[in-house]
Each structure stands twice: as structure tokens, then as C-alpha cells.
PDBQT receptor file of N, H, CA, C and O in Angstrom, charges set to zero:
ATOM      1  N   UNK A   1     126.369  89.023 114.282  1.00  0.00    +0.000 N 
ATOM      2  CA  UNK A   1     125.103  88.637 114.869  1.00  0.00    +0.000 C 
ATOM      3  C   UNK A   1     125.027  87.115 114.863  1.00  0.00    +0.000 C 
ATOM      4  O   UNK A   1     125.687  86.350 114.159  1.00  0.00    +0.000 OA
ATOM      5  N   UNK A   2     124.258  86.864 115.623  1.00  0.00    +0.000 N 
ATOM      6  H   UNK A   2     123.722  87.485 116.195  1.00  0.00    +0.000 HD
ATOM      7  CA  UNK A   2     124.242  85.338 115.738  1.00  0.00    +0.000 C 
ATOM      8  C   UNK A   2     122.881  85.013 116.082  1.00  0.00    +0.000 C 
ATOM      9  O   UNK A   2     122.143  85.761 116.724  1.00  0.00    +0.000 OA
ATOM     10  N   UNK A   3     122.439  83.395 115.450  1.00  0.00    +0.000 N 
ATOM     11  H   UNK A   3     123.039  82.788 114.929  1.00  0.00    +0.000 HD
ATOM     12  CA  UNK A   3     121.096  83.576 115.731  1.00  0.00    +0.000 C 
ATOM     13  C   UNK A   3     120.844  82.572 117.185  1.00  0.00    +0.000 C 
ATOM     14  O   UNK A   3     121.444  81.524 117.425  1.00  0.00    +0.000 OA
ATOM     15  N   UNK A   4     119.798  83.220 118.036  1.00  0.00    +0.000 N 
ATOM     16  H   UNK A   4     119.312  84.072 117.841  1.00  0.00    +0.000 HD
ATOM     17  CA  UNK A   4     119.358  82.808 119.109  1.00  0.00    +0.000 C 
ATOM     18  C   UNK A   4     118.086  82.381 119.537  1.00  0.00    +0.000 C 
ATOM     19  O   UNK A   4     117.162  83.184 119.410  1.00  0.00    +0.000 OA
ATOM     20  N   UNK A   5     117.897  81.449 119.943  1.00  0.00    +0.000 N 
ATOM     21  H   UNK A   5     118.648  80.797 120.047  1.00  0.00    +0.000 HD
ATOM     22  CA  UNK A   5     116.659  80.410 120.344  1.00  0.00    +0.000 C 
ATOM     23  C   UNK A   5     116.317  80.607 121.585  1.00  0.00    +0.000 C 
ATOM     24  O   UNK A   5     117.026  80.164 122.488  1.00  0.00    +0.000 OA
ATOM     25  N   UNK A   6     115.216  81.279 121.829  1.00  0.00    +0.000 N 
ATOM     26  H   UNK A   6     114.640  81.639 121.095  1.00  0.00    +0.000 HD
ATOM     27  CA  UNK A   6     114.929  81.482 123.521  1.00  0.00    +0.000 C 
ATOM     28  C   UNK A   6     113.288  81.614 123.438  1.00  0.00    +0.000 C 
ATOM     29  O   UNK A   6     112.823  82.306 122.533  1.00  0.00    +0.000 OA
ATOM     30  N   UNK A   7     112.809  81.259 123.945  1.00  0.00    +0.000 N 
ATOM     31  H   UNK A   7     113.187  80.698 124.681  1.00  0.00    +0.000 HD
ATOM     32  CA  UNK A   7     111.086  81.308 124.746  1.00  0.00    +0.000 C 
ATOM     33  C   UNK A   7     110.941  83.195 124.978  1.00  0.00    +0.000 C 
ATOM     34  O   UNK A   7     110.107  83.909 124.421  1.00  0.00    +0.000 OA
ATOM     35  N   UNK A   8     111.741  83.527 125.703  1.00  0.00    +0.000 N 
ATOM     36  H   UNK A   8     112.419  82.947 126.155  1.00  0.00    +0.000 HD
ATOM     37  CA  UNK A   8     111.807  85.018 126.606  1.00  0.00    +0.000 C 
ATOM     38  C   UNK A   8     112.806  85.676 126.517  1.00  0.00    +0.000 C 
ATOM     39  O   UNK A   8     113.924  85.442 126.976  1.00  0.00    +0.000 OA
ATOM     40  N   UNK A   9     112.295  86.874 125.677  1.00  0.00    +0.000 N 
ATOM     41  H   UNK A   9     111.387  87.064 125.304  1.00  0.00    +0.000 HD
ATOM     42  CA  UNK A   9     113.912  87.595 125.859  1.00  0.00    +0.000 C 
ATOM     43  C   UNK A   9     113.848  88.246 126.891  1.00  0.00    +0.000 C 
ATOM     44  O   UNK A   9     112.673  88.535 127.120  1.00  0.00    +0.000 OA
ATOM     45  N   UNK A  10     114.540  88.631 127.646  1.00  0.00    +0.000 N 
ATOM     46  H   UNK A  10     115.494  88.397 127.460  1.00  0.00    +0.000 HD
ATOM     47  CA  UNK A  10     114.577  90.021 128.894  1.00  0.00    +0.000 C 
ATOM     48  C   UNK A  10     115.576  90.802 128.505  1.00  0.00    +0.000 C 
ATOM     49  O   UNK A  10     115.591  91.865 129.126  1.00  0.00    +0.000 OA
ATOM     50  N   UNK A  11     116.594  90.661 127.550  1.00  0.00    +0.000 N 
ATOM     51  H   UNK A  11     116.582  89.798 127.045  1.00  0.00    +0.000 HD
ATOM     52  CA  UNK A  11     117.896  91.504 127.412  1.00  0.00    +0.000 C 
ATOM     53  C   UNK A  11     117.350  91.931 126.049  1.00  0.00    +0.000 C 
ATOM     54  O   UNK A  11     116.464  91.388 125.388  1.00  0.00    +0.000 OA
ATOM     55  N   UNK A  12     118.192  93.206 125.727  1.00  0.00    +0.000 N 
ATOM     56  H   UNK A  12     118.912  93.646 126.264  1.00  0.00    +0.000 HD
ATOM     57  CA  UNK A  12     118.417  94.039 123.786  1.00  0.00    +0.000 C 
ATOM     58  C   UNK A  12     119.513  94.294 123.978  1.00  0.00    +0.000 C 
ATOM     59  O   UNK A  12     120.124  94.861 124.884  1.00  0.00    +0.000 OA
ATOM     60  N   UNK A  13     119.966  93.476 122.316  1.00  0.00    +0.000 N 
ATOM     61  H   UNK A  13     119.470  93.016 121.580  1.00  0.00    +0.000 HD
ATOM     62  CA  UNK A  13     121.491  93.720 122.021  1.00  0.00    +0.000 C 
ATOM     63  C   UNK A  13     121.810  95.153 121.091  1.00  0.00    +0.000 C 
ATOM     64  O   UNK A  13     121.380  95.435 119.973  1.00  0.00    +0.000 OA
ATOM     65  N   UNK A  14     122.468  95.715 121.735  1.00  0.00    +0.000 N 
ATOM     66  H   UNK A  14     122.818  95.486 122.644  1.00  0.00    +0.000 HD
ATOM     67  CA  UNK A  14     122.597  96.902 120.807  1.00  0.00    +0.000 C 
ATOM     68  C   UNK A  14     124.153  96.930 119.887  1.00  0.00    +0.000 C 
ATOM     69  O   UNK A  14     125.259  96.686 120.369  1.00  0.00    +0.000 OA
ATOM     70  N   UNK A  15     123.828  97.327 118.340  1.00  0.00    +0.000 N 
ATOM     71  H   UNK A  15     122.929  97.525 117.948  1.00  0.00    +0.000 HD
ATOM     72  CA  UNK A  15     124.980  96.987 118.213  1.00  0.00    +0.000 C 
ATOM     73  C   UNK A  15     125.753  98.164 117.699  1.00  0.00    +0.000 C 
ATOM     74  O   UNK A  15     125.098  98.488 116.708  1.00  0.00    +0.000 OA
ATOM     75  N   UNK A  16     126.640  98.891 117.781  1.00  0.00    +0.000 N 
ATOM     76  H   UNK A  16     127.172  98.628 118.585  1.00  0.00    +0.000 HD
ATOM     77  CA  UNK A  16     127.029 100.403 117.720  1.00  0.00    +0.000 C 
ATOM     78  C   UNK A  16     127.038 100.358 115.993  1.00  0.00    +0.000 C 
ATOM     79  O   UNK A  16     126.354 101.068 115.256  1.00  0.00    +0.000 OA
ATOM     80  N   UNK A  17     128.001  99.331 115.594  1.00  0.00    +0.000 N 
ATOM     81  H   UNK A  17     128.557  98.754 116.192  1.00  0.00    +0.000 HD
ATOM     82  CA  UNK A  17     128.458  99.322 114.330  1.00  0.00    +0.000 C 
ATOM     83  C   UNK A  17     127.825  97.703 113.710  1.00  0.00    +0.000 C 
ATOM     84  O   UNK A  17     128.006  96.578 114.175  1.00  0.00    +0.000 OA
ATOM     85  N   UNK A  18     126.844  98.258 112.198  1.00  0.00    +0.000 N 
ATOM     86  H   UNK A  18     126.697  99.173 111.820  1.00  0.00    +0.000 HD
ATOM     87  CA  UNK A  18     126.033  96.735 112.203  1.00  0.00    +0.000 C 
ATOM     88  C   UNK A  18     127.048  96.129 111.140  1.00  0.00    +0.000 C 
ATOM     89  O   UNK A  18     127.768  96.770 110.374  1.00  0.00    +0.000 OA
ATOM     90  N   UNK A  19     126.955  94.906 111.250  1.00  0.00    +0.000 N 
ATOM     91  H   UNK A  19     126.370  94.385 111.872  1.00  0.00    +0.000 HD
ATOM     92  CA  UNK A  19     127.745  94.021 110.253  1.00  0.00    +0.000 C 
ATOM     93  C   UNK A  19     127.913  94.343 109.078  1.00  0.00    +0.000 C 
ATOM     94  O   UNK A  19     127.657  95.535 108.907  1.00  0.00    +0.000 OA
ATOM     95  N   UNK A  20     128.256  93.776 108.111  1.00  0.00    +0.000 N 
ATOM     96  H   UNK A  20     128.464  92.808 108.250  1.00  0.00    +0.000 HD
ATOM     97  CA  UNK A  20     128.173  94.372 106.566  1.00  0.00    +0.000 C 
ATOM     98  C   UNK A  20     127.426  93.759 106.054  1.00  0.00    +0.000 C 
ATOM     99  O   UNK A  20     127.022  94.161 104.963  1.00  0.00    +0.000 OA
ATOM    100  N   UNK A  21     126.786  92.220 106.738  1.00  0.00    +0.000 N 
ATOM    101  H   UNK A  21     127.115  91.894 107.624  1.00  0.00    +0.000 HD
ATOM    102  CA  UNK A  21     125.605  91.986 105.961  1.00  0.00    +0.000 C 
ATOM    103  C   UNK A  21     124.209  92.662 106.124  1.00  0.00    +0.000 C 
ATOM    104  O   UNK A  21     123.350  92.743 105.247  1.00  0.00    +0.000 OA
ATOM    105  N   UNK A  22     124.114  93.258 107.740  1.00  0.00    +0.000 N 
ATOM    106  H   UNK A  22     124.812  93.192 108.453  1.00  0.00    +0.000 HD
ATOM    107  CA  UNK A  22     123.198  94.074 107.951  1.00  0.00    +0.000 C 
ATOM    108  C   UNK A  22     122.768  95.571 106.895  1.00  0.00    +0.000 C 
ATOM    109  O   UNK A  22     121.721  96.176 106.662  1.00  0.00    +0.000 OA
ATOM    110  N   UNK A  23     124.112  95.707 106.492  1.00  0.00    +0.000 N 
ATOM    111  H   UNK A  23     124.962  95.216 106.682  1.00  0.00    +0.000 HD
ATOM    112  CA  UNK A  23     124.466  97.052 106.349  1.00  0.00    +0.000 C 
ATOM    113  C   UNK A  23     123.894  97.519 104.902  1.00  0.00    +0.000 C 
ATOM    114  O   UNK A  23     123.255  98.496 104.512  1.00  0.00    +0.000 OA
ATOM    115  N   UNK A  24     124.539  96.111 104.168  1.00  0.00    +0.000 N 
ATOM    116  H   UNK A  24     125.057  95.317 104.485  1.00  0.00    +0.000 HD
ATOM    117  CA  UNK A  24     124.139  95.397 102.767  1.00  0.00    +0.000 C 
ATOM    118  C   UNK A  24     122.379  95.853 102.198  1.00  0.00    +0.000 C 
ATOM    119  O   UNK A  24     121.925  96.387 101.186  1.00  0.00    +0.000 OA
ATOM    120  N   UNK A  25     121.657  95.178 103.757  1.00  0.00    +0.000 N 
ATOM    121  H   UNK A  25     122.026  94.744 104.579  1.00  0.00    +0.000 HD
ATOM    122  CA  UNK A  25     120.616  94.961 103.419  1.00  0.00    +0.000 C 
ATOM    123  C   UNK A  25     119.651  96.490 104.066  1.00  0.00    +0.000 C 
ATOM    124  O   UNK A  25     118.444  96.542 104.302  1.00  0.00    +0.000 OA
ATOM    125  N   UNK A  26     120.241  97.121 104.153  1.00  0.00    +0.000 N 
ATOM    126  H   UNK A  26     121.221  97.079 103.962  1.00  0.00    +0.000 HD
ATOM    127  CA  UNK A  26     119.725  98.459 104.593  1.00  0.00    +0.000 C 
ATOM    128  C   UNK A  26     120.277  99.242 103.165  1.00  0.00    +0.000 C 
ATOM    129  O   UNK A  26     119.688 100.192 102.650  1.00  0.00    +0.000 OA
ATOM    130  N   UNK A  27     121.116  98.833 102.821  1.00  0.00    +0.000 N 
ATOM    131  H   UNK A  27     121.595  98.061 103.240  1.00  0.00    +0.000 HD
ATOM    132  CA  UNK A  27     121.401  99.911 101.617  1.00  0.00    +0.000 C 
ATOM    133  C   UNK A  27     121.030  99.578 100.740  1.00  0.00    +0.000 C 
ATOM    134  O   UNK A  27     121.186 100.435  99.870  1.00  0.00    +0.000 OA
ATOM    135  N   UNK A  28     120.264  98.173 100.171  1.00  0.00    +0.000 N 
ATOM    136  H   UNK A  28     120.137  97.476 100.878  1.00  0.00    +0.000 HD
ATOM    137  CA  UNK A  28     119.399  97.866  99.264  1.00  0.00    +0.000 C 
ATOM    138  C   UNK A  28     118.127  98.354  99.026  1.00  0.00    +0.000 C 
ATOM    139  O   UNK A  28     117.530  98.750  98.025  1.00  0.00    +0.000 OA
ATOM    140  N   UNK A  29     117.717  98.153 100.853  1.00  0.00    +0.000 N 
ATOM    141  H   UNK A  29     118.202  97.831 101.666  1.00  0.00    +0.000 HD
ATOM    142  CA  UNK A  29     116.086  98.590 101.013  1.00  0.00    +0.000 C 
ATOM    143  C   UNK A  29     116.304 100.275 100.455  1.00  0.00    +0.000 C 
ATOM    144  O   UNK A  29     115.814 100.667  99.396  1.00  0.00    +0.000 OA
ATOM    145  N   UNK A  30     117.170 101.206 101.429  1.00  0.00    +0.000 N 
ATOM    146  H   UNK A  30     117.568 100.887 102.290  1.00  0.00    +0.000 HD
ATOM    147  CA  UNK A  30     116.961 102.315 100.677  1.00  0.00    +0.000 C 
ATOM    148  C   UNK A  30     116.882 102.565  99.102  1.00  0.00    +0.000 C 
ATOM    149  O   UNK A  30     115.987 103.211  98.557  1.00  0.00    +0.000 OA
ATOM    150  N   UNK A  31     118.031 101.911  98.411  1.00  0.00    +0.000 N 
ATOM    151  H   UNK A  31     118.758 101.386  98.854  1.00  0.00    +0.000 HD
ATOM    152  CA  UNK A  31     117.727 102.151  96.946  1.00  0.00    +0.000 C 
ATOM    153  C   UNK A  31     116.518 101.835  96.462  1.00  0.00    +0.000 C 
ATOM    154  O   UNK A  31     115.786 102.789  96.200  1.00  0.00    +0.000 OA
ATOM    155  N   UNK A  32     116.020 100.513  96.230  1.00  0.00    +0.000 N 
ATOM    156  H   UNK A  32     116.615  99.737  96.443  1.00  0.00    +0.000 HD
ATOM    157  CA  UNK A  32     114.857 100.130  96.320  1.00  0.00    +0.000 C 
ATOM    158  C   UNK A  32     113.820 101.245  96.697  1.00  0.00    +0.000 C 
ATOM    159  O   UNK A  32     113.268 101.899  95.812  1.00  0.00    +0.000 OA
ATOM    160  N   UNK A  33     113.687 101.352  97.394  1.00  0.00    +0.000 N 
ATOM    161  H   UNK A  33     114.136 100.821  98.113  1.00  0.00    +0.000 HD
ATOM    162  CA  UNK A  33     112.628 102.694  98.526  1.00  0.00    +0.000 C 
ATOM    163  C   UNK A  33     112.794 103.809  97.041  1.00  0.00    +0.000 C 
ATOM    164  O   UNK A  33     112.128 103.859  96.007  1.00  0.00    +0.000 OA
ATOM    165  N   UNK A  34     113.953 104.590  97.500  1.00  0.00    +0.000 N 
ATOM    166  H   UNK A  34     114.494 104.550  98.340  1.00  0.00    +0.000 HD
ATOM    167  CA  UNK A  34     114.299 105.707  96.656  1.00  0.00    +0.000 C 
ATOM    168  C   UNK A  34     113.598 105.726  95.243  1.00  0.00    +0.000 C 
ATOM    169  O   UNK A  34     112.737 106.528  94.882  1.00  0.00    +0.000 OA
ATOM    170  N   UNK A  35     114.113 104.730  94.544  1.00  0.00    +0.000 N 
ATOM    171  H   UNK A  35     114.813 104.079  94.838  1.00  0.00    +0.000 HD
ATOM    172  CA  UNK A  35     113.559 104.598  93.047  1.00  0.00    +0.000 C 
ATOM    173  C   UNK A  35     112.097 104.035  92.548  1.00  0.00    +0.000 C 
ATOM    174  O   UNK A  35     111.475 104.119  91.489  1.00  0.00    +0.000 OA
ATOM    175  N   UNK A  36     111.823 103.353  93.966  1.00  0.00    +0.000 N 
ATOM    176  H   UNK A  36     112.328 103.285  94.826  1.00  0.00    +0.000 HD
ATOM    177  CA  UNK A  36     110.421 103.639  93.738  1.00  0.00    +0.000 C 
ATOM    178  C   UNK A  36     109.280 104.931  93.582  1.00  0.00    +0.000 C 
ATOM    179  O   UNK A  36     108.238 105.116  92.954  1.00  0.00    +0.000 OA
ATOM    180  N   UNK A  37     110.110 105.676  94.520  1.00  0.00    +0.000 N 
ATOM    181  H   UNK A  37     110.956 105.525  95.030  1.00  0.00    +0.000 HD
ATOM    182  CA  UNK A  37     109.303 107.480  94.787  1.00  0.00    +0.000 C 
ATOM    183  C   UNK A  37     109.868 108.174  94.005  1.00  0.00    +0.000 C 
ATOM    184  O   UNK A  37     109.793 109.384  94.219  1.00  0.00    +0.000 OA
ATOM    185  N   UNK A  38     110.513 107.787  93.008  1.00  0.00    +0.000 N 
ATOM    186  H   UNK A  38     110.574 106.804  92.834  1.00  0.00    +0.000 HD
ATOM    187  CA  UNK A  38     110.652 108.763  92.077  1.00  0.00    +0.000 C 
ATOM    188  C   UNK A  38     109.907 109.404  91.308  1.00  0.00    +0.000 C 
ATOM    189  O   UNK A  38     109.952 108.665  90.324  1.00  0.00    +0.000 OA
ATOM    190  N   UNK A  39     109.126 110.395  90.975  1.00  0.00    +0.000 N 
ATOM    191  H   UNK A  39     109.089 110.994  91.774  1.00  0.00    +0.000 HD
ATOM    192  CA  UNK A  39     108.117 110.845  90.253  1.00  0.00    +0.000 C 
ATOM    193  C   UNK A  39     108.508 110.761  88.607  1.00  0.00    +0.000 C 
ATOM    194  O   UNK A  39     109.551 111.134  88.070  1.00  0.00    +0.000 OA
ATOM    195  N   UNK A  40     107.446 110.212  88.059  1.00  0.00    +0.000 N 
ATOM    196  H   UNK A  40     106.598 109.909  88.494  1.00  0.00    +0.000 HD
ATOM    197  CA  UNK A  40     107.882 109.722  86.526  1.00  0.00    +0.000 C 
ATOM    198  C   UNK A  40     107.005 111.005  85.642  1.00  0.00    +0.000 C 
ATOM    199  O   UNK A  40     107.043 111.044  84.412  1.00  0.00    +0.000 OA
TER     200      UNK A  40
């Protein structure tokens, strides 16, 4: 991913397979998430 500076987007980038830093930060949020709803 790369970061981009524009006023207007008209295009969406789709990305099939997300980076590993994306990926990183999706598998944090879930843990996070998860162990919060854990019933104590």
C-alpha cells in the first residue's frame, strides 16, 4: 500500500491479498476484540 494525496477519489483499490502489515493489524484487533468478550 502506498500512501496517496488527492482532493477526489473516483477509483477503489482492491487488494486480493493484504500486506502483512495490514494483516498484523487485523489480527491484533481480533485478539484484542476476542479477550475482551470473554465472560469472566
Amino acid at each position: 500500500m502506498t500512501k496517496v494525496t488527492a482532493t477526489s477519489f473516483i477509483e477503489v483499490q482492491v487488494f486480493e491479498v493484504p500486506s502483512h502489515f495490514v494483516w498484523d493489524l487485523v489480527q491484533a484487533n481480533y485478539i484484542r476484540f476476542t479477550r475482551a468478550n470473554v465472560p469472566t
